[in-house]
Structures are given as C-alpha cells and as structure tokens.
Backbone as CSV, one residue per row, in Angstrom:
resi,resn,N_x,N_y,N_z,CA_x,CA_y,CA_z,C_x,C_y,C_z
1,UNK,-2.451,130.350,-21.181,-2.352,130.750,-22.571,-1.310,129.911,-23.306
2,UNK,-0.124,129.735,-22.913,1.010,128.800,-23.315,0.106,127.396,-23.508
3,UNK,-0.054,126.907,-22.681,-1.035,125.726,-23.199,-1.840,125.258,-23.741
4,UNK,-2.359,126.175,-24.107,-3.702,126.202,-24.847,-2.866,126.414,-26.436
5,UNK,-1.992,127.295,-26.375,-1.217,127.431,-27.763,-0.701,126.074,-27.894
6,UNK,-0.291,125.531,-26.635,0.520,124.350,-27.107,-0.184,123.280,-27.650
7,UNK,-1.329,123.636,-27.224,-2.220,122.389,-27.911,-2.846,122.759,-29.125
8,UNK,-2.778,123.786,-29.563,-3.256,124.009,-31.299,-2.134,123.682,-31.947
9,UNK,-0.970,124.126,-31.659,0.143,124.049,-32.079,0.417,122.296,-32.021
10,UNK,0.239,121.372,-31.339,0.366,119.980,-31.362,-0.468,119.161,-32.016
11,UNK,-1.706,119.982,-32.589,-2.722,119.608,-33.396,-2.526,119.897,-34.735
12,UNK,-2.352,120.831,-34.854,-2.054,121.374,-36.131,-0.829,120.217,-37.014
13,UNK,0.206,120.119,-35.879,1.541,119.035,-36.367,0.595,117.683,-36.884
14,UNK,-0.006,117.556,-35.594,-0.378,116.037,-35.725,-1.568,115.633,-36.869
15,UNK,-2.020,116.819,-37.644,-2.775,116.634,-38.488,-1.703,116.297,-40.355
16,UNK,-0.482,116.202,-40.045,-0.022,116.115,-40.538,0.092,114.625,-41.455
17,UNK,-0.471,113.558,-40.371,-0.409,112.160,-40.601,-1.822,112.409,-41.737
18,UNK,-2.518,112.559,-41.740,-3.776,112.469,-42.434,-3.320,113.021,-44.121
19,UNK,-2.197,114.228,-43.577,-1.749,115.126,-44.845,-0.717,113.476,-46.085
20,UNK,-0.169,112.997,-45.037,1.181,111.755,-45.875,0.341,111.016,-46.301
21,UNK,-0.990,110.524,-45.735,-2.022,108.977,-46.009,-2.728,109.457,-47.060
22,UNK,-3.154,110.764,-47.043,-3.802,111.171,-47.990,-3.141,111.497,-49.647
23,UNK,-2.045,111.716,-49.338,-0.823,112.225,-50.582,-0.189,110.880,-50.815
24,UNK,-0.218,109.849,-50.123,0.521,108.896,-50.763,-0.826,107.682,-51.532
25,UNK,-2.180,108.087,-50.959,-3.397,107.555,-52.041,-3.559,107.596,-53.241
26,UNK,-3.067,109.564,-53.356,-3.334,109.932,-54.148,-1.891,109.593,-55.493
27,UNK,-1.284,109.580,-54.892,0.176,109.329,-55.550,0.087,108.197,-56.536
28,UNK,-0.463,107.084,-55.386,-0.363,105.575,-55.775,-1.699,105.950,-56.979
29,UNK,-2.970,106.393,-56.670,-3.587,106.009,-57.795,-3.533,106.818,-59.083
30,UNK,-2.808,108.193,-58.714,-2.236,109.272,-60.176,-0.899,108.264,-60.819
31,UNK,-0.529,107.164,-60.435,0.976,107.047,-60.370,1.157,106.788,-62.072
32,UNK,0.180,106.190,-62.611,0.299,105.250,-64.078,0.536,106.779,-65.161
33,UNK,-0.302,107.906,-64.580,-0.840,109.062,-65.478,0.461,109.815,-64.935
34,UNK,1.013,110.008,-63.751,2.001,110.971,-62.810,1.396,112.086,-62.688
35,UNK,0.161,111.929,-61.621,-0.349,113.046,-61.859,-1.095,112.574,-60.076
36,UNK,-1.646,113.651,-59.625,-2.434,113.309,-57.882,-3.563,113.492,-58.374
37,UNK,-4.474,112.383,-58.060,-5.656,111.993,-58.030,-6.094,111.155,-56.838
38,UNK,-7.382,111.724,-56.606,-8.367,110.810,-55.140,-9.172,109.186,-56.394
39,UNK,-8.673,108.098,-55.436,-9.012,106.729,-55.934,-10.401,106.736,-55.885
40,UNK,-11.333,106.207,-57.223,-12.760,106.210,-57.311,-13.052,105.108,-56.323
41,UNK,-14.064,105.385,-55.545,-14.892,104.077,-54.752,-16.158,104.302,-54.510
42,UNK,-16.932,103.088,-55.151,-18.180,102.991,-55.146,-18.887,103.415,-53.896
43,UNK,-18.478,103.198,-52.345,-19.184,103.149,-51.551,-18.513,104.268,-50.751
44,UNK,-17.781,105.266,-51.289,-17.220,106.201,-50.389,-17.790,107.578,-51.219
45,UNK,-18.347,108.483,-50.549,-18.555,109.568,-50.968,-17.422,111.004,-50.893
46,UNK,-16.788,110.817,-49.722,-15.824,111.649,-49.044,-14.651,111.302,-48.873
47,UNK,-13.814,110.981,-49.825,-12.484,110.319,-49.728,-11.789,110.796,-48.342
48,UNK,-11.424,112.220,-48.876,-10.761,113.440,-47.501,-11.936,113.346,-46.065
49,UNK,-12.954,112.457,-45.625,-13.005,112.168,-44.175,-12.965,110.703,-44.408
50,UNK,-13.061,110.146,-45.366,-12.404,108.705,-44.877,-11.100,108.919,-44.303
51,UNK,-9.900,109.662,-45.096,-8.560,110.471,-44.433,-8.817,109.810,-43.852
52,UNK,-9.530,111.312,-43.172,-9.213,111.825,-41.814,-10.022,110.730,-40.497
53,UNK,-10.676,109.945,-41.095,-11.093,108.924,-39.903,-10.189,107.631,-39.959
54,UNK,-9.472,107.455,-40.906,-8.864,106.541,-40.748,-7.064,106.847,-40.137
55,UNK,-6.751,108.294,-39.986,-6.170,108.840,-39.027,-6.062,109.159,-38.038
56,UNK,-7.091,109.484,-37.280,-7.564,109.530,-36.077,-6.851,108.937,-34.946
57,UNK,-6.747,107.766,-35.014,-6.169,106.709,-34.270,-4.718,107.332,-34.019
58,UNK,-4.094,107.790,-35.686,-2.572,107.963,-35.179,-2.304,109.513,-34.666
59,UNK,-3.494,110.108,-35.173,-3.296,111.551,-34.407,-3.760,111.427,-33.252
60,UNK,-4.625,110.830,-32.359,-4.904,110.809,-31.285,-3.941,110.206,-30.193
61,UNK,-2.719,109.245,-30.477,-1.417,108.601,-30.216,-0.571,109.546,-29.918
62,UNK,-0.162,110.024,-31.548,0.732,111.126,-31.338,0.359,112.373,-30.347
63,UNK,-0.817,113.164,-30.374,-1.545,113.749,-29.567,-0.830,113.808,-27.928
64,UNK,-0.839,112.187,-27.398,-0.763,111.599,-26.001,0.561,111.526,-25.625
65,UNK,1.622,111.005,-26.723,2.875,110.346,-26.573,3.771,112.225,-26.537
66,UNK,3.423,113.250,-27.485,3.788,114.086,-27.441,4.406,114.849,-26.188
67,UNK,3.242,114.735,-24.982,3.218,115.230,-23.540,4.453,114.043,-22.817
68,UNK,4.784,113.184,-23.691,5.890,112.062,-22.884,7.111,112.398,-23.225
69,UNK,7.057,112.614,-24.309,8.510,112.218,-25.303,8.816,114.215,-25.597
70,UNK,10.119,114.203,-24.874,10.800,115.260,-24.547,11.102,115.559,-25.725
71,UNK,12.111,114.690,-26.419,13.259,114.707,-27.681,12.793,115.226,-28.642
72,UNK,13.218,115.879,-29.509,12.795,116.405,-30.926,12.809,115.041,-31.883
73,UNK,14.058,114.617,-31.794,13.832,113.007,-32.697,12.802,111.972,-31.970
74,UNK,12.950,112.003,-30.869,11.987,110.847,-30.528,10.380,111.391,-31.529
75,UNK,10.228,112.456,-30.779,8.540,112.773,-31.207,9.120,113.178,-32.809
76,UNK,9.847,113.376,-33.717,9.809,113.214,-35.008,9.813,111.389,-35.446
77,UNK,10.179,111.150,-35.067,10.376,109.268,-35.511,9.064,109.169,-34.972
78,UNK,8.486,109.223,-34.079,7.158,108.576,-33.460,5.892,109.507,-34.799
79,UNK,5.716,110.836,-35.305,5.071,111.283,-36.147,5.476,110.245,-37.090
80,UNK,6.806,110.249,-37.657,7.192,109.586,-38.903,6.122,108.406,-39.077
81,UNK,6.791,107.426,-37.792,6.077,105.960,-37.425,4.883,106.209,-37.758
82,UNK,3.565,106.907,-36.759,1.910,106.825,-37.165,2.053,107.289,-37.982
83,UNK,2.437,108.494,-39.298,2.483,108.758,-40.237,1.907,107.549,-41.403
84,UNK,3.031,106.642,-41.377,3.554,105.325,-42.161,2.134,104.734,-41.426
85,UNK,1.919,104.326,-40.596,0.621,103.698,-40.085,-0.655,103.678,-40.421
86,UNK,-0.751,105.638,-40.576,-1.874,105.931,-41.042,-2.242,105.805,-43.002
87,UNK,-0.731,105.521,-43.180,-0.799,105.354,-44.931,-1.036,104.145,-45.569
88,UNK,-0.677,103.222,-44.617,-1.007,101.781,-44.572,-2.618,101.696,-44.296
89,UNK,-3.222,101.624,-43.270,-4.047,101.822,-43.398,-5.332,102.291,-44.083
90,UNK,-4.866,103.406,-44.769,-5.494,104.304,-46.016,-5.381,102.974,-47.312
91,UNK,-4.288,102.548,-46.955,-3.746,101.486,-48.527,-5.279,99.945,-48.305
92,UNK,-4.996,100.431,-46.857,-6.162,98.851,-46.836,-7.328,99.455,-47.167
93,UNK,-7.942,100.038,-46.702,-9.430,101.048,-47.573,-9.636,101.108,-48.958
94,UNK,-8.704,101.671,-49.275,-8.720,102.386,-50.336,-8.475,101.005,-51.871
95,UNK,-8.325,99.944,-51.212,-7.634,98.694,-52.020,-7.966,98.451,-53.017
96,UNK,-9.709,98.538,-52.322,-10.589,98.052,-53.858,-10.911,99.144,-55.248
97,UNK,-10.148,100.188,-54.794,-10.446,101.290,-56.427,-9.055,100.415,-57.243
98,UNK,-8.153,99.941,-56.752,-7.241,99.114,-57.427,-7.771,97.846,-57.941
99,UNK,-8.580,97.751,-57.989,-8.819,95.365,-57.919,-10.084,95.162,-56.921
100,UNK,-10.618,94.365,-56.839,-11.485,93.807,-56.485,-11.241,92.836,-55.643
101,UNK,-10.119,91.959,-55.557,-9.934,90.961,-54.783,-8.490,91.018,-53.915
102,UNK,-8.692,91.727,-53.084,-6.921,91.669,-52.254,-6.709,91.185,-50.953
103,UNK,-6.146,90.461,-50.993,-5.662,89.295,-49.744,-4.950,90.828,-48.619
104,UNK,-5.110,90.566,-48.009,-3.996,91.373,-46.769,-2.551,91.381,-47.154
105,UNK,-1.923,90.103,-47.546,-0.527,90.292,-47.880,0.145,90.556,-49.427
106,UNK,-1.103,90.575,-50.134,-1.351,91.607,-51.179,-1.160,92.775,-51.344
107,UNK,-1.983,93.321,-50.271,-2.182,94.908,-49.917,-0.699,94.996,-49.670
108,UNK,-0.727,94.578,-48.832,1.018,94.919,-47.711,2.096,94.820,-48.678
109,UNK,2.161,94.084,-49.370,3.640,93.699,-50.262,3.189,94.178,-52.042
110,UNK,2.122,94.309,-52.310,2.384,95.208,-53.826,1.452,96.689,-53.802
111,UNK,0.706,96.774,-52.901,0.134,98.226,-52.916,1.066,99.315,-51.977
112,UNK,1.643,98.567,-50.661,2.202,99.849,-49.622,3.632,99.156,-49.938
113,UNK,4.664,98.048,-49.719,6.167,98.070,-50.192,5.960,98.042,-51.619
114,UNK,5.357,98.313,-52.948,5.697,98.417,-53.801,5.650,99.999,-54.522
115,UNK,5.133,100.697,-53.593,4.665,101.925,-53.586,5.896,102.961,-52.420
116,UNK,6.985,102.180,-51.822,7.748,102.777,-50.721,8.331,104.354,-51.166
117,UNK,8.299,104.438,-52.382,9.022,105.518,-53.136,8.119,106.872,-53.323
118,UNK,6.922,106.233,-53.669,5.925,107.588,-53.222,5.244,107.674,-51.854
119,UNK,5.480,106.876,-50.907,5.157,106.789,-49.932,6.292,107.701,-48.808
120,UNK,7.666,107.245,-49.235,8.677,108.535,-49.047,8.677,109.675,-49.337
121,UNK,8.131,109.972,-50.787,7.776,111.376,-50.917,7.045,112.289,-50.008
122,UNK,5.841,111.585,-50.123,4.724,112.095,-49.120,5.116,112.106,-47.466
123,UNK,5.912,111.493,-47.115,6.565,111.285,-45.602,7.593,112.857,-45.898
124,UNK,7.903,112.811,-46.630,9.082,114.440,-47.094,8.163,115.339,-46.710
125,UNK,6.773,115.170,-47.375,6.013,116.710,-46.875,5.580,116.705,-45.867
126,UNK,5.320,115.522,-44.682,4.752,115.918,-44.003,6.090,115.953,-42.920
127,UNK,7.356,115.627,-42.611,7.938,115.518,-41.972,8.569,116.976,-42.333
128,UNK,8.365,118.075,-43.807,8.651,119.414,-43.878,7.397,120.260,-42.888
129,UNK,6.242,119.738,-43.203,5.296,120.296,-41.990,5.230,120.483,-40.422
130,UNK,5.528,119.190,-40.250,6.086,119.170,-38.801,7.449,119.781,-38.292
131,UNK,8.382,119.695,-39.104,9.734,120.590,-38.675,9.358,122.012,-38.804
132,UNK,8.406,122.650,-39.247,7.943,123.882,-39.713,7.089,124.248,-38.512
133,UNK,6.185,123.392,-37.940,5.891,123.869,-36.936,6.526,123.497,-35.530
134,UNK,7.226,122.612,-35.738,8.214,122.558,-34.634,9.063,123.597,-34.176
135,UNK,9.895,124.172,-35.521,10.119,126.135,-35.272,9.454,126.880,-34.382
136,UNK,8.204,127.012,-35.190,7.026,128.149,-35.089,6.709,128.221,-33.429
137,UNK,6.803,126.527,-33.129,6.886,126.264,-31.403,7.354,126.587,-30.564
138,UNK,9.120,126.489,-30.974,10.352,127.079,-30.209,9.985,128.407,-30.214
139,UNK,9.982,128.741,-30.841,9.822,130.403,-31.573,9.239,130.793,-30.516
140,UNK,7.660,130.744,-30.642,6.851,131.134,-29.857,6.824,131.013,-28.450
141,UNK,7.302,130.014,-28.031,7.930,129.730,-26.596,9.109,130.463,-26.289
142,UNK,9.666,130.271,-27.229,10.897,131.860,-26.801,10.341,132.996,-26.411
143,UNK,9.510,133.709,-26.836,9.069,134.424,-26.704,8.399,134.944,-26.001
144,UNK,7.057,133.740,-25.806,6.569,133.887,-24.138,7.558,134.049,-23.094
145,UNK,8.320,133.315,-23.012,8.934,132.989,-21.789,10.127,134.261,-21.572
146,UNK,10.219,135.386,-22.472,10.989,136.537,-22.070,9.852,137.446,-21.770
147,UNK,8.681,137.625,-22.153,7.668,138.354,-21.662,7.425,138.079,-20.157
C-alpha cells in the first residue's frame, strides 16, 4: 500500500513539469497583452497534449531518478532541471505561433533566455507544487509508519 501511494504521490509531483512548460507558453505568448493565453498553431489541435507529450521524456526521468536520489534538494534541483527542459522544449514547438522562420539559436537566445523572467515565474509554481506534495509525502509516511 505505501508503494503504490508512493507512486501516485511521485506522479502527481512529476506532472508538475508539464504544469511550468505549459505556463511559461502561455506567459510568453499573453506577454505583449499580460494576460495567459495558449499560442495559435495551424497544425496543432490540442495545445495541453502537445504539453503533455512533449513532457513525457522529463516526467518519465524524474519518475526513475526519484527511486535514486535520497535528498530533498537533489530531487528538487533535478524536478527544477527537467522542469526548465521540458519548457525549452515546449519553446521549440511552439516557435512558429511567434514567426515563421526560427533558427535553433533563435529559439534558444530570444524566445527561452529572453523570456527567463516568466519562465522563473512559472518554475515558482511548479516548484510551490512539488514542495506541497513533498509535505503531503512526509506526512503521509509519518503516519503509516506509526500505524
């Protein structure tokens, strides 16, 4: 039973990366209006499972590395890290509702470092998500473990 909690409970965290990639899309393309909006794209119907497929990768990481990494900071810096990974990523997708023509070091240096400030924001909520269920974890493991 502990394990099985532990693994909703490690899912639930790790869905968190999809939560920063997705909020810092939306950031970057509300940013002119200051307002959250999903970026128009011709060939995407489902912005929220593009997300979530273009997260995958870092929730499935974090997922693995979790069962390694003892530390509360280690496995918070390692969320942080695929976090940032999975937002980058989202930035390369998502490129063309910005422009039509973007080089890779385009993307990298005026869509994701020129954007570091709402990209921090969105790292705030999801790194408040994960400390939230990082609690809920202890917590609950306290608890088992006097029963």
């Amino acid at each position: 039973m502990q394990r099985f909690l532990g693994f909703i409970l490690v899912t639930i965290q790790a869905l968190g990366t999809p939560l920063v990639a997705g909020l810092f899309i939306c950031a970057v393309t509300g940013e002119p209006r200051r307002t959250l909006e999903w970026p128009f794209l011709i060939d995407v119907d489902y912005p929220l499972l593009e997300i979530l497929l273009l997260s995958l990768p870092s929730i499935l990481l974090y997922a693995a590395l979790i069962r390694v990494l003892k530390s509360r900071r280690w496995r918070a810096a390692c969320f942080a890290l695929l976090a940032v990974l999975a937002a980058y990523f989202s930035c390369v997708v998502f490129a063309q509702a910005f422009g039509n023509t973007w080089t890779s070091s385009e993307i990298f240096f005026a869509l994701f470092l020129g954007h570091l400030h709402l990209l921090a924001i969105a790292l705030l909520l999801g790194m408040l998500l994960w400390w939230l269920i990082d609690v809920l974890t202890m917590a609950i493991r306290g608890r088992l473990s006097q029963a």
